[in-house]
N, C-alpha and C positions, 0 to 999 in steps of 0.2 A: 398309389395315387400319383408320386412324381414319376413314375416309371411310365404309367398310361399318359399323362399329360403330356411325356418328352416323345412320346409315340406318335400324338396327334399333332407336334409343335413340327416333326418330323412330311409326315404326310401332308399338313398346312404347306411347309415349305416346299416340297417336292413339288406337290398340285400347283403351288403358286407360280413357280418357275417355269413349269411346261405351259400352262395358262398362257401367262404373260408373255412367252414367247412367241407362241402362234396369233396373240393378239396382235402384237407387234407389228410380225409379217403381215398382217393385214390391215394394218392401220398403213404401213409402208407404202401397200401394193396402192393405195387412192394418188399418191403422188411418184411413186417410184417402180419401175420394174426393171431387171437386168437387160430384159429384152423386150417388143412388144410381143403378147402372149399369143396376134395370129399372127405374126410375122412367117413364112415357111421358108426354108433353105432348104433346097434338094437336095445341095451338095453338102452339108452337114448332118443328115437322114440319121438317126440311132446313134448318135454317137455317146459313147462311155462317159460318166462323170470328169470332168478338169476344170482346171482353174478358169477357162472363158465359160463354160458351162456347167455351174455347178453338181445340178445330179444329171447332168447331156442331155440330149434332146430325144426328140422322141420320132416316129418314121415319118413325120413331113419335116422334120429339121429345125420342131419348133424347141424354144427353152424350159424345158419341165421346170424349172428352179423358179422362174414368173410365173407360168402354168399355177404353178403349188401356192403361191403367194397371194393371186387374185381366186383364186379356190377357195383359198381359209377365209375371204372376204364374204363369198356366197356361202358358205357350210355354216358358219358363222352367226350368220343373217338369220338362213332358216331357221338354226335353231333359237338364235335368243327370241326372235317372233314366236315359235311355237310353245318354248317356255313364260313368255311375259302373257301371252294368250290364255294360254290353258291354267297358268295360274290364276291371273284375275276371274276368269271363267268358274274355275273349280274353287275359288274361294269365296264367290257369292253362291254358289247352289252348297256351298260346304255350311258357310254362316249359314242360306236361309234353310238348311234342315235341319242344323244341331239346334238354334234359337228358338224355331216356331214350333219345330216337331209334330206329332199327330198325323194328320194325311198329309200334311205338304213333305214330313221327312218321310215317310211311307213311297208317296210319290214319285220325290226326287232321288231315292234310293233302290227302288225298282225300275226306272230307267237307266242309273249307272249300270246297276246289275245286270240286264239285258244288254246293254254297251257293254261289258267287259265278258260278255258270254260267248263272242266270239273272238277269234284273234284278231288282236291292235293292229298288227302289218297287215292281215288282211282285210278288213278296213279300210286301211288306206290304202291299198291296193285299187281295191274297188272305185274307191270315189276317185282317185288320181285317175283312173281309166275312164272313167264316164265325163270326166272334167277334159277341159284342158290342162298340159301338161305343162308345166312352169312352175319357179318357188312361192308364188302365192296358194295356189292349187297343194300344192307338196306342204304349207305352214296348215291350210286346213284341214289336210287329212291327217295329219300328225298329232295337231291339238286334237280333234274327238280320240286317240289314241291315251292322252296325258290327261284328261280332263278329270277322269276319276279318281286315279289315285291321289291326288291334291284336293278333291272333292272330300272323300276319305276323312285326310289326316285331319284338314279344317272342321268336319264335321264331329269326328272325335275331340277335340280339342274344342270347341267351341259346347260340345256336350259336359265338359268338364269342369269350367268354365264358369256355365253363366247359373249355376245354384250357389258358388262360392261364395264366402261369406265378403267379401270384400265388391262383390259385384252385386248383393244383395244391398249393401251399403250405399253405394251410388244410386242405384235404384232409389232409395227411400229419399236421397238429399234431391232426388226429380231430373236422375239424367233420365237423356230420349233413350230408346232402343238404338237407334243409328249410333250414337255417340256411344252406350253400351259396348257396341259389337267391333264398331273402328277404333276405339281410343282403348278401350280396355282389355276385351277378351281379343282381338287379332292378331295385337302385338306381344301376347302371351304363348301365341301359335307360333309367330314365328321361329321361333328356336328350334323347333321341331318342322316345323317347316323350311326354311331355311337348305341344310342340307339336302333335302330333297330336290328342291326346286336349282341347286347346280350340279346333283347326280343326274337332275335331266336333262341337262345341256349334253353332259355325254350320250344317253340314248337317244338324245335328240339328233346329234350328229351321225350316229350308226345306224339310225333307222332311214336319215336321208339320203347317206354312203347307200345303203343297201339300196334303196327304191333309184339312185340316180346310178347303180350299178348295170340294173337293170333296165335301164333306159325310161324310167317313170318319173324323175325327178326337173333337176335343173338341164335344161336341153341345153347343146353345142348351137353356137359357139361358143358360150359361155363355158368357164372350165369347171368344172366339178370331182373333188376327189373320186368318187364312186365310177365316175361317167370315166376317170382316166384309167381306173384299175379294168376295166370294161375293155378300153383301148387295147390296155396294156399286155390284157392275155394270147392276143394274135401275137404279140415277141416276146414273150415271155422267158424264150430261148435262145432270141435271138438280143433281144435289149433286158436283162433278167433287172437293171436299173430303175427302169419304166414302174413295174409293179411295186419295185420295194419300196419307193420316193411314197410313192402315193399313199402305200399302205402303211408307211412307218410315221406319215404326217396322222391318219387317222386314229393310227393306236395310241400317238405321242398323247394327240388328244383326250382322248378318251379316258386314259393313262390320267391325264392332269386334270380333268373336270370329276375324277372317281375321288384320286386322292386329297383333293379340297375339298370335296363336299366329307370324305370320308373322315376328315379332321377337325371339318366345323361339329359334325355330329359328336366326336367325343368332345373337343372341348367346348360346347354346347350342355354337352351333357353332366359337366362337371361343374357346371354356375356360370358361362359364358365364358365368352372371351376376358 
């Protein structure tokens, strides 16, 4: 028990430091940058990581280190949009099919199932291409992506729930249903919820790297991790800096939104925090 505990206090820590440092840089980047991010200099083109440029510029002579900064702003963005979405989303069609059950859970769980019967990415593949392109466009095809398996947990969880004896009780003293399912059975989801909803801040971040990799997401000028590693493979040989900055911001993260959620889940799972 103390060994699993010092495992998740561990992973808590890790996830919380990579987290909070990319938030950081991007809480910075609304008042601060080293350079402006379209500024160009021909005559500083590719140049190596140094102390005027931290990880150097890239082949119009811009500062990938500002670049990276006002990035974590936008990557950021999308993903907490597509998580606060798809959660609220997937935890009213979660409550109203674990609650009401019969055909409305029949219903609303033959359309997840039809949604998750193809692939998430492509999905949002699809609709990003028939939309326009931008991170509002790239937060709605990403939530139909998320929407179910948070659908899922809350419907499991709210089936669990609401025959217990202690929600039977309220029942009888004449709570509504509404007050039922927000006051009593939702906040008994989260815990298991919970972890989920910041493991998808990382897939949320990697799915928008990939589509803005591929030129589907946050359009230029705007800087986007995915759209620079995109950049960055025309010099891959020539600036091999380019790629790594970008790629190591994305993994740092992903790295740090796995290992927090991976620690709230055990020590969730051990009686809470």
């Amino acid at each position: 028990m103390q060994v699993a505990q010092k495992e998740g206090f561990v992973e808590l820590a890790v996830g919380s430091a990579l987290t909070a440092a990319v938030l950081l840089l991007a809480l910075v980047s609304f008042v601060y940058t080293p350079y402006n991010i379209m500024a160009m200099d021909i005559a500083a083109r590719s140049q190596p990581p140094s102390l005027a440029h931290l990880a150097g510029t890239d082949m119009l002579g811009r500062d990938i280190f500002s670049r990276l900064m006002v990035g974590a702003r936008f990557t950021l963005f999308v993903a907490a949009s597509t998580v606060a979405v798809s959660t609220v989303t997937g935890s009213v069609l979660g409550l109203a099919a674990g609650y009401i059950g019969g055909i409305v859970d029949e219903t609303l769980m033959r359309m997840i199932d039809a949604l998750t019967s193809f692939p998430g990415i492509l999905i949002a593949l699809v609709i990003v291409t028939v939309m326009d392109y931008g991170q509002y466009t790239i937060i709605l095809a990403l939530c139909i992506m998320f929407v179910p398996s948070y659908a899922r947990i809350v419907r499991m969880g709210t089936m669990q729930y609401k025959e217990s004896e202690f929600i039977q009780n309220y029942r009888v003293y004449g709570a509504s249903h509404l007050r039922l399912l927000l006051v009593h059975i939702y906040p008994n989801i989260m815990p298991v919820l919970l972890p989920s909803i910041i493991i998808g801040f990382s897939n949320a971040i990697l799915a928008e790297s990939s589509m803005s990799y591929l030129g589907l997401g946050i359009q230029p000028p705007a800087p986007s991790w995915g759209w620079m590693l995109n950049e960055a493979q025309g010099v891959i040989f020539k600036s091999p800096w380019y790629a790594l900055s970008a790629g190591l911001m994305i993994v740092l993260t992903i790295v740090g939104f796995n290992c927090l959620g991976e620690g709230l889940r055990k020590r969730f799972g051990r009686g809470g925090l």
